[in-house]
C-alpha positions as a LaTeX table, in Angstrom:
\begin{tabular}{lrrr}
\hline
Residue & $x$ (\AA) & $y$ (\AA) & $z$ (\AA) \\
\hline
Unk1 & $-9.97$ & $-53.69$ & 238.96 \\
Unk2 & $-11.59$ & $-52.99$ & 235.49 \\
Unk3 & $-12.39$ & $-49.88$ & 234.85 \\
Unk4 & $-15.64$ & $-48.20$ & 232.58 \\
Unk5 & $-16.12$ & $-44.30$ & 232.21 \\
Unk6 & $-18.70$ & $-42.24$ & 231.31 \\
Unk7 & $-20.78$ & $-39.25$ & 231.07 \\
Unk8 & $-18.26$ & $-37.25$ & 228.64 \\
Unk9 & $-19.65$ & $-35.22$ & 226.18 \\
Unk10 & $-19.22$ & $-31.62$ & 224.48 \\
Unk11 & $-20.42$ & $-28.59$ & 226.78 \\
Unk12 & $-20.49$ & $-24.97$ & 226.56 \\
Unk13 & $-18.38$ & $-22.87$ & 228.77 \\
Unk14 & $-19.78$ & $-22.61$ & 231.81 \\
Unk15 & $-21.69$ & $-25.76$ & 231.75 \\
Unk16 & $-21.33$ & $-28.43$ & 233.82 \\
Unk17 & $-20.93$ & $-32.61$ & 233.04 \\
Unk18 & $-20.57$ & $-35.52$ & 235.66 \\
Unk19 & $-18.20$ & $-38.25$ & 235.00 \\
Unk20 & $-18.91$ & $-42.06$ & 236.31 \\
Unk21 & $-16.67$ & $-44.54$ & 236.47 \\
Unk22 & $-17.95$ & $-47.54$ & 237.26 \\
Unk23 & $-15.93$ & $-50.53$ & 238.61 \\
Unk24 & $-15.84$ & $-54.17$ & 238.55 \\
Unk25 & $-13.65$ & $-56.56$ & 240.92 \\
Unk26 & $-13.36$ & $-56.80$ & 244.28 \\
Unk27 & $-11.11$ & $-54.51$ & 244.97 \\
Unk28 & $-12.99$ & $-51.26$ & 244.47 \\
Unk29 & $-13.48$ & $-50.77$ & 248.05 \\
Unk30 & $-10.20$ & $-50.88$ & 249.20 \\
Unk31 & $-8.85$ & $-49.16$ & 246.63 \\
Unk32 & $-7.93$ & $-45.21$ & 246.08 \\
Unk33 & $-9.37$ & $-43.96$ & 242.97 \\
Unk34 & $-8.07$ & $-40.97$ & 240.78 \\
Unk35 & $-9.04$ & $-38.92$ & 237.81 \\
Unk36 & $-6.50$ & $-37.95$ & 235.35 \\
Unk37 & $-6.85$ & $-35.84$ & 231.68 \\
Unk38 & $-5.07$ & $-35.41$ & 229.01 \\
Unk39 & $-5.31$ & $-33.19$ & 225.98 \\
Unk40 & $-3.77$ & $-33.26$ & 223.00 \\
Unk41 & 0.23 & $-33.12$ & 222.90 \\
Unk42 & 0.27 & $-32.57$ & 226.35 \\
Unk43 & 1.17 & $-35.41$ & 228.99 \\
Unk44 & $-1.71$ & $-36.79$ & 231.41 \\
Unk45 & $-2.16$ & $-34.85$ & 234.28 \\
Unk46 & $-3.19$ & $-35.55$ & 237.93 \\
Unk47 & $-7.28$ & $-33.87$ & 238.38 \\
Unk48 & $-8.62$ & $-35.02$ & 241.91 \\
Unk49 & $-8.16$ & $-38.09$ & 243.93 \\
Unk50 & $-10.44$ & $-39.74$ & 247.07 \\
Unk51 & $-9.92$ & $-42.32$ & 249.63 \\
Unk52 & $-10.93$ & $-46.06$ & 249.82 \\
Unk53 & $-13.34$ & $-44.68$ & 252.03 \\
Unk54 & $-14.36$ & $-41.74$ & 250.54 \\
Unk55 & $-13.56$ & $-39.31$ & 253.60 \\
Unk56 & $-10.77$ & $-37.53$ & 252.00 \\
Unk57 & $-10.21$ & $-35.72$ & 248.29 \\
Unk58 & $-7.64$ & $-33.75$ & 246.90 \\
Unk59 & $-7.79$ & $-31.75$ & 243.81 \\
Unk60 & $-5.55$ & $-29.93$ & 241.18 \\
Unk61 & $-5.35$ & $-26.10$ & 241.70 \\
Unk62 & $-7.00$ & $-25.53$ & 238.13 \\
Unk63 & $-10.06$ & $-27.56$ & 239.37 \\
Unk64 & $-10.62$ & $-26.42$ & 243.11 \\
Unk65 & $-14.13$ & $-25.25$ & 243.66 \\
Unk66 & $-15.45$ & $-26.06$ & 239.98 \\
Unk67 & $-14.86$ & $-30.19$ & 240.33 \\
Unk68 & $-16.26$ & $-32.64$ & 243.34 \\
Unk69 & $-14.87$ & $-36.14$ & 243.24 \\
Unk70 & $-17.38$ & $-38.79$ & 245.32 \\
Unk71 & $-17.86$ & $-42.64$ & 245.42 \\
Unk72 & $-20.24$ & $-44.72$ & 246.06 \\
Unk73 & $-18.49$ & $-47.91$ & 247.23 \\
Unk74 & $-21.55$ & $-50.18$ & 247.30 \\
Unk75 & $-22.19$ & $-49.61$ & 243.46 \\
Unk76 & $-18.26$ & $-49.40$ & 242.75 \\
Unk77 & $-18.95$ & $-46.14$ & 240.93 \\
Unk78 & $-16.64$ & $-43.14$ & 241.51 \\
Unk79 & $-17.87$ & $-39.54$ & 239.89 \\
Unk80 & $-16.38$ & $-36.67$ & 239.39 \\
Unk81 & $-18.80$ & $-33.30$ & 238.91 \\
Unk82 & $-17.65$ & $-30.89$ & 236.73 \\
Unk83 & $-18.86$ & $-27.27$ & 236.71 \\
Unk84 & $-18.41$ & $-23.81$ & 235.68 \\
Unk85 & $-16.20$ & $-25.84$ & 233.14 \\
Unk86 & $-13.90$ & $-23.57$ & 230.51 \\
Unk87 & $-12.46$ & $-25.01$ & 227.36 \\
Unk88 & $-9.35$ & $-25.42$ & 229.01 \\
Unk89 & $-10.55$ & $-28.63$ & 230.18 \\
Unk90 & $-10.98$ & $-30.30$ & 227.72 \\
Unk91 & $-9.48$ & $-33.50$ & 227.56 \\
Unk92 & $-9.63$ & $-37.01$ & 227.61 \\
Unk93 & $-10.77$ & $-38.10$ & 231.05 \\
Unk94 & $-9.62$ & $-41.07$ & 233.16 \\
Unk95 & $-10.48$ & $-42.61$ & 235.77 \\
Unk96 & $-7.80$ & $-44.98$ & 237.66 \\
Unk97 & $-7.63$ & $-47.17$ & 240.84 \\
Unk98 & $-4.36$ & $-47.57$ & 243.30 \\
Unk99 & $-5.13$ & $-50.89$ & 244.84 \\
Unk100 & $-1.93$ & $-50.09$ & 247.17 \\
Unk101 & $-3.33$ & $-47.06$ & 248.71 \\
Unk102 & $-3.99$ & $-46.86$ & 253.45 \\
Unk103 & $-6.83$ & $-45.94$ & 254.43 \\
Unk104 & $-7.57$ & $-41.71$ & 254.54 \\
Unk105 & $-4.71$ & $-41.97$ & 251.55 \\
Unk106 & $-5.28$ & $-40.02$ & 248.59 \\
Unk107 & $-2.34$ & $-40.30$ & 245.80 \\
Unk108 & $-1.55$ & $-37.76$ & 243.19 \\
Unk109 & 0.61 & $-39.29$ & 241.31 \\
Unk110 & 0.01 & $-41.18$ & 238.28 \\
Unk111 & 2.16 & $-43.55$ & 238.70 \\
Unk112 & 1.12 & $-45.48$ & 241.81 \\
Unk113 & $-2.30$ & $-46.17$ & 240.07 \\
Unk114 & $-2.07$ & $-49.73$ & 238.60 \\
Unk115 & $-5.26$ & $-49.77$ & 236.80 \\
Unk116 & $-7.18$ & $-47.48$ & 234.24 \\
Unk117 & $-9.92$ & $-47.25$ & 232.29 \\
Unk118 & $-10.36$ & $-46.36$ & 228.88 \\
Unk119 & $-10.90$ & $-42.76$ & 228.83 \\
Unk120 & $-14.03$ & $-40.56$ & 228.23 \\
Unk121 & $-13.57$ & $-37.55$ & 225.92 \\
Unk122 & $-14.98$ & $-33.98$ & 227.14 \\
Unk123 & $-14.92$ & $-31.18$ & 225.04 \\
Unk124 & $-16.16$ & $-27.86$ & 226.37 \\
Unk125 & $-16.52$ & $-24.78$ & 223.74 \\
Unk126 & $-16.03$ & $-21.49$ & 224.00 \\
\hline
\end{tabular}
């Protein structure tokens, strides 16, 4: 799966951005997807996850309640709203797929995703 983000931007605290991350191959569908960030001179760091089908998410405890991760299999686009953001979040923001992952599965850990896209850089001021 190759793998295109966007949406990043700068924001003010408090403001809110929506990642895409759109998707080509024809795996997307059966696929778990993931966002990941990373900031500077720290290591990448897991964000939110969701299932091939899009039933199940899981999120970071620093993100819970501000961040919704959705997909929309029939355009191979995964999102990820962002809101109430603070300026620790920002980051370079990735979006990655886990073409190993069951059905209802959603995977934290960054390394059982086997493809990744480029990165989209959000920077949210104070």
């Amino acid at each position: 799966v190759q793998l295109v983000e966007s949406g990043g931007g700068l924001v003010q605290a408090g403001g809110s951005l929506t990642l895409s991350c759109a998707a080509s191959g024809r795996t997307f569908s059966t696929s778990g997807m993931g966002w990941f960030r990373q900031a500077p001179g720290k290591e990448r760091e897991f964000v939110a996850a969701i299932s091939r089908g899009g039933r199940r998410t899981a999120y970071a405890d620093s993100v819970k309640g501000r961040f919704t991760c959705s997909r929309d299999n029939p355009k191979n686009t995964v999102y990820l709203q962002m809101n109430s953001l603070e300026p620790e979040d920002t980051a370079i923001y990735y979006c990655a797929a886990d073409s190993n992952s069951r059905v209802l599965e959603v995977v934290t850990l960054l390394s059982a995703y086997d493809d990744w896209g480029q990165g989209t850089q959000v920077t949210v001021s104070s």
